[in-house]
N, C-alpha and C positions, 0 to 999 in steps of 0.2 A: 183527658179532656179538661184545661185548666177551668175552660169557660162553661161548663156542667154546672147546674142547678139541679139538686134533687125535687124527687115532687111536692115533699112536704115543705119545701122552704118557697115554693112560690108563690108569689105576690101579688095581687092585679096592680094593672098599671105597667108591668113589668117587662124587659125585652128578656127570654131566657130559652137557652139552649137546653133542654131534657133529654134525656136518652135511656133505655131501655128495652124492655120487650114489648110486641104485642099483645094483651090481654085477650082485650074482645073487639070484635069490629060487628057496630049495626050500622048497615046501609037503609035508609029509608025513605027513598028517593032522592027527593032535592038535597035534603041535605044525610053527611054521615057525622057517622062519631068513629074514635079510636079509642079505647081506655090504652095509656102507656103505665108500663109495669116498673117500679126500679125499687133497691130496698127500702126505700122508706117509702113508698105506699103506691100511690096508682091518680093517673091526673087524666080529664081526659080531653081529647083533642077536637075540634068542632071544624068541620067541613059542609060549607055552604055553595055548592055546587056552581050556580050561575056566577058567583064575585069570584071565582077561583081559577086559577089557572087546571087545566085539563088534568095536563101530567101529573101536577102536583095532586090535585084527588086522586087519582090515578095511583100514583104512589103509594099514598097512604092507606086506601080502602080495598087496595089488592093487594095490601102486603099476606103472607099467612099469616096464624097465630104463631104466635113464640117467635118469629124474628125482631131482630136484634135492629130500633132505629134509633135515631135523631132526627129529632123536633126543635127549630125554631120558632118561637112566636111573640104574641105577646099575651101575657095573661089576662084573663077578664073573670068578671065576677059571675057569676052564674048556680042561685041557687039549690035550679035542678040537677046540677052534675052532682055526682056521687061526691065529693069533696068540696064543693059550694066555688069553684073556679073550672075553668078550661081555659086551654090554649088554642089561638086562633093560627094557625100554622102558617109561616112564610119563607119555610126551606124545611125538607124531610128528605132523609137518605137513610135506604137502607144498608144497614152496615155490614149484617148479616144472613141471610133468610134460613127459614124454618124450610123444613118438608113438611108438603099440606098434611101429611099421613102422621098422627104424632100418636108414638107407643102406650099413653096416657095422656088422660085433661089437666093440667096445670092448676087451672081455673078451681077443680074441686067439683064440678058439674055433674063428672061422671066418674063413680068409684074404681078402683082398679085394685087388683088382689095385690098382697104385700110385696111376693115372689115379683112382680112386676113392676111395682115398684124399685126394688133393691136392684135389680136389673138394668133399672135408666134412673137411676140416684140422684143426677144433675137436673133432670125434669123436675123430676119427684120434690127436690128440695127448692122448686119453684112456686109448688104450691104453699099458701101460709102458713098453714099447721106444719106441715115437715120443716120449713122455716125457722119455726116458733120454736120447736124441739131443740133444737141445737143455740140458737140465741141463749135459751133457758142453760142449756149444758155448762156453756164457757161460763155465763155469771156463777152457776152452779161452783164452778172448778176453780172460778177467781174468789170466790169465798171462803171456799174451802184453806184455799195457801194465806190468805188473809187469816183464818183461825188458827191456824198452823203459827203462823209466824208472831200471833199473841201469847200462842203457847210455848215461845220463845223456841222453837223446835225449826232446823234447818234443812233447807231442800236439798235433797241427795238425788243422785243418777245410779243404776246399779247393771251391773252385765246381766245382758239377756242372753248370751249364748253360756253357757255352762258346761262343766266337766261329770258334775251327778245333779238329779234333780235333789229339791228341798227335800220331800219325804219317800226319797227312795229311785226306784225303776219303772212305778205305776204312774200311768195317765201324762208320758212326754212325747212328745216329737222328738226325736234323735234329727240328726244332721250330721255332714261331714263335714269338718272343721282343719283344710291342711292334713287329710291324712287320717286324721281320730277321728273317734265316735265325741260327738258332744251332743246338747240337747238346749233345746229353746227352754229359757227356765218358769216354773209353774209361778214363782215367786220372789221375792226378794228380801225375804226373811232372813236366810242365814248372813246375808250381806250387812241387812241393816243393823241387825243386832255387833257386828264386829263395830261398825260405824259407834253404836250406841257404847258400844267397850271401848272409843277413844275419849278425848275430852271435847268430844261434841256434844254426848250426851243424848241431847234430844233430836231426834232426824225425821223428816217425813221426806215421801218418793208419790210421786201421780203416775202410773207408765204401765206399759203392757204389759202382760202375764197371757203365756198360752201354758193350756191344757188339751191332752188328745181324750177328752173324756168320750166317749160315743152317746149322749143323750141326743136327744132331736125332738128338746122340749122350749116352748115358749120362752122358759127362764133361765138360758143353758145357751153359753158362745164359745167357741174354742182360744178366740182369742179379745181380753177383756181388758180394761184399764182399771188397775189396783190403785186405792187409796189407800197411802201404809204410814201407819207413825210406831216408832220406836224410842222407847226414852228412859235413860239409866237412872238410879233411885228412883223407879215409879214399881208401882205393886200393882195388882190388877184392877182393884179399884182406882186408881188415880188413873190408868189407862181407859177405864169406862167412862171418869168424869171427860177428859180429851175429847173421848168417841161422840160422846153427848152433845159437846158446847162445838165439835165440829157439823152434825148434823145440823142441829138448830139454825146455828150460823147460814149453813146453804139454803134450807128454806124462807127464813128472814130476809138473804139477798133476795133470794128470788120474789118472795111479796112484796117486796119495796123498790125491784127496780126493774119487774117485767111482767107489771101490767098488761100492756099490748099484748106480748108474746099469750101470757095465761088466759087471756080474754079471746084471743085466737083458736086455743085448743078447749075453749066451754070451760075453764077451771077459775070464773071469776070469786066464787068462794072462799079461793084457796087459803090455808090455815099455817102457820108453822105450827108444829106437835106438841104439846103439851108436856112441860118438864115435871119435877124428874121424872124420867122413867124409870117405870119397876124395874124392878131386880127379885126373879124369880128364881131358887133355886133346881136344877135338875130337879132333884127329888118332887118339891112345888110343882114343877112342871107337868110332868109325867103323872100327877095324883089329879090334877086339872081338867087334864088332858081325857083321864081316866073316868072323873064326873059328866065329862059331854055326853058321854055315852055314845062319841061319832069314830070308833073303831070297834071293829068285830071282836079282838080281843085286845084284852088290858095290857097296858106297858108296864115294864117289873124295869127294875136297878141295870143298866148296862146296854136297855134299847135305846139306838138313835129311834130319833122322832119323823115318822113317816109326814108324808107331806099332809094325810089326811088331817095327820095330828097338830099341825102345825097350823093350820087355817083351823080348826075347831079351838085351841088355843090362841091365836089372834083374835078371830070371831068375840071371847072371851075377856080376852085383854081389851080389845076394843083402843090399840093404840101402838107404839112403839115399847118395845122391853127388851132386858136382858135376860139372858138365863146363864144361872153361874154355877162353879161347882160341879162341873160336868165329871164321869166316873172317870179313871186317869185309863184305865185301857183303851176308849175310844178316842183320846187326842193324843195327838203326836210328838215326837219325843223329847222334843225342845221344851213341852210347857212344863211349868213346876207343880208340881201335887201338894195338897195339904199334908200336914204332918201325921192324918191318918195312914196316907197312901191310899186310899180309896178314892179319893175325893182330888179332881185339878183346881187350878186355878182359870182353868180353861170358860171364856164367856161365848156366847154369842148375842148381837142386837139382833133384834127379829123386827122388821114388820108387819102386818097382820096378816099381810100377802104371802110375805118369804124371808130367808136369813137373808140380812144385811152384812153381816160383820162376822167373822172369826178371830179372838184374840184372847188372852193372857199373861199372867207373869210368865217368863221364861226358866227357866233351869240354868242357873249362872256359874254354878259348881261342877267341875269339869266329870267329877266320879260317878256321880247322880246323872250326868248328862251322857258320859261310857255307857253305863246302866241301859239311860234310855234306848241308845241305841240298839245296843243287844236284845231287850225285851220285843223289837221291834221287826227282831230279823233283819236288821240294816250293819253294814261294816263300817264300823268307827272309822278304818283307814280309809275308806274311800272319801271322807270328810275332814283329814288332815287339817286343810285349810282351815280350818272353820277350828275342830278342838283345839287344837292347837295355841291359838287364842286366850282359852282358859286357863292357861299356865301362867298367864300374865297380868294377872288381877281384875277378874270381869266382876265389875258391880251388879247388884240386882237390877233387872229389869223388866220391862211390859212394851205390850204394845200389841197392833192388832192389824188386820185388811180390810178395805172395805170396798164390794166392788160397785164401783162409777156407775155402769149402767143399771144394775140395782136399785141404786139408792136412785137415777133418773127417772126411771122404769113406775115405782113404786110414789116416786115423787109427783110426777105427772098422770099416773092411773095408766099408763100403754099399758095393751094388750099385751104384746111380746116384745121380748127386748131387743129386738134387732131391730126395731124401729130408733131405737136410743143409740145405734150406730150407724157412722156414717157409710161403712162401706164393711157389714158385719162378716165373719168369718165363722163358719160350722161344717157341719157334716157334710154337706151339697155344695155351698157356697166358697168357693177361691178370688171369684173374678164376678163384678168390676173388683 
């Protein structure tokens, strides 16, 4: 519709075509009102019953909610309407009609459980807040490649179907690929590090990642969008400064340029985090963790950290942190251990809610990185691709994941993360 005027651009004085949905319709006798709905905001429409043609009230105050019209008028001032204008209508067609029966309120009026939501997603992201989410998402993911690309680090694509998962046979989806067993990949780890072993150096990837993990918890999708950066002569500290100045950067867009959106979901406060962030080590951790007194019993050298522990620890931090130095038997074979051997290189950012980030230096020495696998129970040959590489002078490197709806999740305050996606995938859900 070349001739469309949004609702926020209209003028009084003005001849303009609008279009949209129906909001709300009050009839109130002589005359009605229409609120029209479009992305930029809601105008509303003014029908004075006796100066009008029949049809045309007719039209417009017996549309349902949620169809789909166009509005000619002309704009006028009017500072009791919700936007201080309304249009006075001189052609309305409905373009498309609603069922009077609709599976949820749009409007926000009337709650509806998530499940019912997720269900009719196209509704659902009619109302403002579901709106707001995803606005926030993409500036989210447009600043993030904006950080990315300061940090001189280039965007890579990497195969999602695969021949072995990243760390083994645990938690994939298998597929039949032509015949073979293949598997939708958990990751794109071992990809990016080859990339990182060319003379690209530095690489970041945005893109999905499935896992068939079985949880059917709030903070738990099967299928997730990774935010991954990998980059040659980096150590793991130069990979946490990356993790750092990518974070901030996303909450920075988002305070400066989605107002509307945060003002919509009640987060007009909203902050970016406070730099730097600690750097806690395991050991730190777990002695912290230990002082809450919020576990039945104490964590010793070599326990992962229960979720108890990990919100009595936020609770405590009171903000964004890393924890570093993780024991090298709990991380996986690729990461580099300190020269004790006891000790990785292995980090996680946490926020006070939940892990944001998995990452480290990698293991760049091919015999070390034999080792790891075997320590592992995994078969070096089934990762040809990949060792193989190490024969041909892989520099040191880092790098880390960070998952998207997480960092949204956590960003925004949602309850559960499938609200942070658009059309989420778990245990129950395939379809829409």
């Amino acid at each position: 519709m070349d001739d469309r005027t949004y609702t926020a651009d209209a003028e009084p004085g003005e001849e303009v075509t609008v279009a949209g949905w129906v909001h709300e319709i009050r009839d109130l006798g002589g005359i009605g009102f229409l609120i029209l709905r479009d992305t930029a905001g809601r105008i509303q429409v003014k029908f004075e019953k006796e100066e009008m043609d029949d049809d045309l009230v007719a039209t417009g105050l017996d549309a349902a909610r949620e169809s789909v019209i166009s509005v000619t008028g002309v704009v006028e001032e009017e500072p009791r309407a919700p936007t201080g204008v309304e249009v006075s209508p001189e052609a309305i067609e409905v373009v498309a009609p609603a069922d009077t029966e609709l599976p949820l309120d749009p409007s926000g009026k009337v709650d509806a459980e998530l499940s019912t939501r997720l269900d009719n997603r196209t509704l659902d992201l009619r109302r403002e807040e579901g709106q707001a989410v995803f606005e926030v998402r993409a500036e989210m993911l447009r600043a993030v490649r904006t950080a990315f690309r300061a940090a001189d680090a280039t965007e890579i694509n990497t195969p999602k179907i695969v021949a072995t998962g990243t760390e083994g046979g645990t938690e994939l989806f298998p597929i039949t690929y032509f015949g073979q067993e293949a598997f939708m990949n958990q990751s794109p780890q071992l990809f990016k590090q080859l990339v990182a072993g060319s003379n690209v150096e530095r690489v970041f990837e945005i893109g999905p990642i499935f896992r068939a993990e079985e949880h059917n918890t709030p903070r738990h999708i099967n299928e997730a969008t990774s935010i991954d950066f990998e980059g040659a002569f980096c150590d793991h500290e130069d990979a946490m400064d990356v993790c750092e100045d990518v974070v901030v950067a996303a909450y920075e867009a988002v305070a400066d340029n989605c107002g509307r959106q945060l003002e919509a979901l009640g987060l007009e406060a909203f902050e970016p985090p406070e730099t730097p962030f600690p750097r806690l080590t395991y050991e730190e951790a777990i002695e912290r963790i230990n002082a809450t007194g919020a576990l039945d019993e104490q964590l010793t050298w070599g326990d992962d950290l229960p979720t108890e522990g990990e919100k009595a620890l936020g609770d405590d931090v009171g903000g964004h942190y890393f924890i570093t130095d993780w024991p090298a038997e709990i991380k996986p074979f690729y990461i580099m251990n300190h020269e004790d051997g006891e000790r990785s290189t292995g980090f996680d950012l946490m926020h006070p809610r939940m892990e944001l980030v998995s990452g480290g230096q990698r293991e760049h020495r091919r015999e070390h990185l034999i080792e790891g696998f075997e320590r592992q129970g995994l078969d070096p040959e089934a990762f040809e691709y990949y060792t193989k590489m190490f024969r041909y002078g892989m520099p040191p490197h880092a790098g880390w994941g960070l998952g998207a709806e997480r960092l949204l999740m956590t960003m925004l305050d949602l309850d559960n993360i499938r609200e942070a996606v658009l059309f989420p995938r778990d245990r129950q859900r395939l379809s829409p």
